[in-house]
C-alpha positions, 0 to 999 in steps of 0.5 A: 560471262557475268561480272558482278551481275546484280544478283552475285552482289550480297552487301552487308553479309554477316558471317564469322568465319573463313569458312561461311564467307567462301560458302555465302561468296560461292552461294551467290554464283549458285543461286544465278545457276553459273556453278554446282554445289561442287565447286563451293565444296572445292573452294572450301576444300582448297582453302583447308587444303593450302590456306588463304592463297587468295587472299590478294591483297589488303581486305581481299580474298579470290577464292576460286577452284578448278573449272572441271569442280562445276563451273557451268558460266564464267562469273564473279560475285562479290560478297561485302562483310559487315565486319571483317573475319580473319583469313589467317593470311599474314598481312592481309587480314581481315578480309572485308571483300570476298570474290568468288571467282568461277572461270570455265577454261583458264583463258576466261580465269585470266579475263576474269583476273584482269577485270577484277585486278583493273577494278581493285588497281585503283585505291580508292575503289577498295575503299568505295566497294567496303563502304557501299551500302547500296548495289547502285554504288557498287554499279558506279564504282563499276561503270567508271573502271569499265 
């Protein structure tokens, strides 16, 4: 399993929209091999599809598809914009902080969540994990909720 590894951490992305964030977000899991080019094109085609659903919370989106779409490892990265993009959610909007979340079985999908919502229950994390300039905070920020 592999939580917000060094190399799924991508600090002051730039991106425009909905669309290139979930692409860059998923790029991230590709890059460390933990997913297939498929599970990118499933993300993006649920948020097409049915909108921002993941989008959790204030300035956070989960995007995530089926583990059959091209899961290989469980794992999370964690793409931080530099400015926010509009989702089109409601009250949520604009999102700063993009999980990718890909779970092989929905055993590992829950243990995901619940590491993820442990980490984002805390208020001043959100917060922390916006500003960060630096993977060693995002590192601090990690160690003190794990």
């Amino acid at each position: 399993m592999r939580f917000l590894d060094n190399g799924l951490i991508k600090l002051g992305a730039e991106v425009q929209t909905a669309e290139e964030a979930i692409h860059e977000a998923g790029n991230l899991l590709l890059k460390e091999g933990v997913v297939k080019q498929t599970y990118i094109d499933a993300m993006l085609k649920a948020y097409k599809e049915n909108g921002p659903y993941f989008v959790l919370a204030p300035h956070i989106a989960i995007p995530h598809a089926r583990p059959e779409d091209g899961v290989t490892e469980a794992s999370v990265s964690l793409l931080q914009l530099k400015t926010p993009v509009i989702f089109g959610h409601q009250s949520n909007d604009p999102v700063q902080l993009i999980f990718a979340l890909g779970a092989a079985s929905s055993d590992e999908h829950l243990t995901l969540l619940q590491k993820l919502t442990g980490l984002l229950n805390v208020g001043s994390n959100v917060e922390k994990l916006m500003n960060a300039v630096s993977l060693e905070e995002i590192k601090n920020i990690l160690e003190m909720e794990m």
